[in-house]
N, C-alpha and C positions, 0 to 999 in steps of 0.2 A: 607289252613291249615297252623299253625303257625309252627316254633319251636319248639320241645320237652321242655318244662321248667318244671324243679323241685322244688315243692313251697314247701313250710315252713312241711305241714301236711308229706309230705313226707320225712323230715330230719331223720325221727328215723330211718324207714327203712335202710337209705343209710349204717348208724353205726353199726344197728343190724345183716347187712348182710354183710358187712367189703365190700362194693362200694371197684372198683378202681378210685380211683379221677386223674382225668388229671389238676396240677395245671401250669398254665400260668401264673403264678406270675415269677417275675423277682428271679433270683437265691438268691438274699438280704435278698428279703421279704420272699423265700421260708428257708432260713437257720435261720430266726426269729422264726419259728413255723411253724409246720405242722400238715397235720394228719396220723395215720398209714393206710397202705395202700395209699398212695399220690405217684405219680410221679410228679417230678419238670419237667415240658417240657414250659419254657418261649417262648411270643411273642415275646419280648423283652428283650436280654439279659442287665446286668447290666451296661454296658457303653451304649449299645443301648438304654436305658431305660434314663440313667443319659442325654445325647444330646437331648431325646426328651424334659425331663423336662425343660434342659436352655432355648432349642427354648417355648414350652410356658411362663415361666418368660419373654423373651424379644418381642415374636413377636404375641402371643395368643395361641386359641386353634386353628384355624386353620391349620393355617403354624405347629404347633406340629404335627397334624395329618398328615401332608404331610411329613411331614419326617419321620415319624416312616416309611410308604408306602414306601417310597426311600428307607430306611435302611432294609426293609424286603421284599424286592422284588427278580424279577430273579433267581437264582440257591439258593438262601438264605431260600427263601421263600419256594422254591419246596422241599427243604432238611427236613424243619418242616413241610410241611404239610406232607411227606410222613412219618414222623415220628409219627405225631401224628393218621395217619390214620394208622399204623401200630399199635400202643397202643391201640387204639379203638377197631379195628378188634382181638384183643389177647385179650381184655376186653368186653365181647358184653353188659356189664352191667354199664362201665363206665360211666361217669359224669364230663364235665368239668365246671370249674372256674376257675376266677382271684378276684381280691382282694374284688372288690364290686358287682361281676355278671357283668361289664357295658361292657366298650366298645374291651377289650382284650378277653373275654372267647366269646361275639359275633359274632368278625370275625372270632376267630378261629371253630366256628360251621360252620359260613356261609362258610367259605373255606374248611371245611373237606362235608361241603354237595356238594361243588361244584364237588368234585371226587367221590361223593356218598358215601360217609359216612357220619351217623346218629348220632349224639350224642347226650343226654340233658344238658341242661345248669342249672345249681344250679343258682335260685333267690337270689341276694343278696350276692352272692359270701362266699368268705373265710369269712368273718364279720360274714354275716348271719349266717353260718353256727357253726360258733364259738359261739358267740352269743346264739342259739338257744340249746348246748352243758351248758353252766352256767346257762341256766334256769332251763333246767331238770335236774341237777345235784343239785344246787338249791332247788328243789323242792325235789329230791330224800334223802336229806337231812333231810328237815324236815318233812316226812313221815313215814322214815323208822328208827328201832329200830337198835342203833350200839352200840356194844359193845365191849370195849378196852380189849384185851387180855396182860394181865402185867404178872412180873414174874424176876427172875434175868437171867444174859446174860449168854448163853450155854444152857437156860433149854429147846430148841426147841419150841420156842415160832413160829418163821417163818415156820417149817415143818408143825406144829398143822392149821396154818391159811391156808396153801395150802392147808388141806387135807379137808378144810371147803367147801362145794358148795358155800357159801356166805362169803367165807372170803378174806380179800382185802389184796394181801401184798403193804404194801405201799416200804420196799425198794424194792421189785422188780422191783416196776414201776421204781425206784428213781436210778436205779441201784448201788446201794448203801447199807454196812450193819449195818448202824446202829453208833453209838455212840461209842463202844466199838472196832468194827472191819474195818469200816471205807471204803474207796474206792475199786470199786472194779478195774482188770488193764484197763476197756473198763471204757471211760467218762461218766460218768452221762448224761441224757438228758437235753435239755433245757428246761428250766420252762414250755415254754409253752407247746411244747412237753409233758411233764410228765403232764400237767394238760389236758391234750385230751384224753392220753391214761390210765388217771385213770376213767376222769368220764364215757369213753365211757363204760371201765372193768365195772363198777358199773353199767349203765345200761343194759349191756349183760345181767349181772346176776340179776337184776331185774325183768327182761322182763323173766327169765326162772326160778324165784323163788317169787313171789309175795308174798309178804306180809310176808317176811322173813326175820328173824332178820342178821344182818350184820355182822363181827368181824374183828377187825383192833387191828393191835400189840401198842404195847404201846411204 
């Protein structure tokens, strides 16, 4: 009996149910974008990450692989795997990946199975997963009826769109007011950030209002 793997037909689920995701992307790749609900828990931290890649530049994939083992071995090793078995165990619904599904969210299955813990592995990793997010968003687009809510600035345009089941604030997501009001004191998200947690908003409320016209401020 294989590995738990989570293929492509089960992406919507994971969003629809706010999954907790174990990401083993290196802390770089994890401050590039994420998803909500995501824990950054790296194989490889970002210098540990950076040494593995020279040694593939100069000596193959081999010799890379054997140094990431050296670098993530002994007390190092025991420190993450009891962490991420701790994650798993406080998450029984989790799901890990790394950037493509390959060889980082593998071992760390294969070594949290070695202390008996179960985890599935997302096909296709953060890609896929993103990926499979632009398509049904994509598609959510051109299916469904949206309608721009205008108006001049103070007249409650953003309370009107909260008080909607189908209505999208886009500064919320953008944490941001707008034109006229401007930043708010916490940073904005990063792009990619704010485009996972609008489209995912958008399918929620899809999937609990079908065939329902949509309303976005202007």
């Amino acid at each position: 009996m294989g590995r738990p793997l989570i293929k492509r037909e089960q992406f919507l689920s994971l969003f629809l149910n706010d999954t907790a995701f174990m990401d083993v992307r290196a802390e770089a790749e994890f401050a590039k974008g994420c998803f909500p609900h995501s824990n950054n828990m790296p194989v490889l931290s970002d210098e540990e990450r950076h040494l593995v890649g020279i040694c593939y530049k100069q000596q193959g994939q081999d010799k890379a692989i054997e140094l990431g083992h050296q670098l993530v071995s002994g007390d190092t090793k025991a420190a993450r795997i009891d962490a991420w078995g701790e994650f798993a165990r406080a998450n029984p619904n989790a799901v890990v990946y790394c950037w493509r599904g390959g060889m980082r969210s593998n071992l760390v299955q294969q070594w949290l199975e070695q202390v008996g813990v179960v985890i599935p592995l997302v096909e296709g990793g953060f890609k896929a997963l993103r990926n499979f997010l632009l398509a049904e968003f994509e598609s959510f687009v051109d299916s469904t009826e949206l309608v721009i809510v205008g108006g001049r600035t103070g007249s409650a345009k953003t309370p009107l769109i909260n008080a909607l089941p189908t209505g999208v604030d886009l500064e919320g997501h953008a944490n941001h007011r707008g034109s006229s009001f401007g930043r708010r004191v916490n940073e904005p998200p990063r792009q990619l950030n704010f485009e996972n947690q609008l489209m995912i908003d958008c399918l929620k409320r899809q999937h609990q209002h079908p065939d329902k016209t949509f309303y976005l401020e202007d």
